[in-house]
C-alpha positions in Angstrom: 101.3 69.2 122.4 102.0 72.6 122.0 99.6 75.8 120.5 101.0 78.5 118.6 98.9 81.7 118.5 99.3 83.9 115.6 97.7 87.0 114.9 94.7 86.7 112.5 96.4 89.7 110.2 100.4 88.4 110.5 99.5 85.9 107.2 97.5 89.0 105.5 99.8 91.8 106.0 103.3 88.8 104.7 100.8 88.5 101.7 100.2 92.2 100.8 103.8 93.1 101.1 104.9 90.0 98.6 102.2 91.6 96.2 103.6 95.1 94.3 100.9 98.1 94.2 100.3 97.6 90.5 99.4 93.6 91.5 97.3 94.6 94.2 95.3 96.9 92.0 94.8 94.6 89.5 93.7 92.1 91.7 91.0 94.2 93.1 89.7 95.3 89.4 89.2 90.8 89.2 88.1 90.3 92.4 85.3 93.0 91.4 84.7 91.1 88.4 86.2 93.1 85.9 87.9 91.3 82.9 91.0 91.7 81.9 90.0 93.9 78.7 88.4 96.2 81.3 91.4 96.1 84.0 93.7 96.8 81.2 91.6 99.9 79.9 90.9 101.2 83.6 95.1 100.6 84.3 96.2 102.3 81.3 97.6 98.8 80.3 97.1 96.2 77.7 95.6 93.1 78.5 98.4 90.9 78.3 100.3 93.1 81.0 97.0 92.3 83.1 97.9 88.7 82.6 101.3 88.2 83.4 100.8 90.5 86.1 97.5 88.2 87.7 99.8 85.0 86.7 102.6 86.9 89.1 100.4 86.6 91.8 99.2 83.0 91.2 102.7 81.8 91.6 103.5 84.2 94.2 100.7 83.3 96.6 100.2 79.3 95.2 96.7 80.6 94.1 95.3 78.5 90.9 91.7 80.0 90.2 90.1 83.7 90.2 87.8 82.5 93.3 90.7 82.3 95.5 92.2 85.4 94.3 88.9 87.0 94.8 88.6 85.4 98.6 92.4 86.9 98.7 91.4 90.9 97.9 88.6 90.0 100.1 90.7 89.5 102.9 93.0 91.8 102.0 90.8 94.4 102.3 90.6 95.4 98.8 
């Protein structure tokens, strides 16, 4: 049996770049419990861009609830 050692931030940092700056702020108006009425005021956007953007990074990342996503910005820093 063999170990491989990663570094703790390789899986973060692959995760951040698959995610595009308008993604990642939207994620971190969720993860701070915003809606997506508020996110979509606070981006300029309307709420349905909010959506298909946070459904972008659902099957992006294999993420199926707003608690991971939240755990995600968590560890992403945001």
């Amino acid at each position: 049996m063999s170990l491989t050692l990663v570094a703790p931030h390789t899986e973060t940092e692959a995760t951040a770049a698959a995610l595009a700056p308008r993604e990642q702020e939207a994620l971190r108006h969720i993860a701070a419990g915003c809606t997506y009425v508020q996110t979509a005021r606070s981006m300029g956007l309307s709420k349905h861009t909010v959506d298909a953007y946070l459904r972008r990074i659902r099957a992006k990342l294999n993420i199926n609830t707003t608690a991971e996503m939240t755990r995600l910005a968590i560890s992403l820093g945001l």
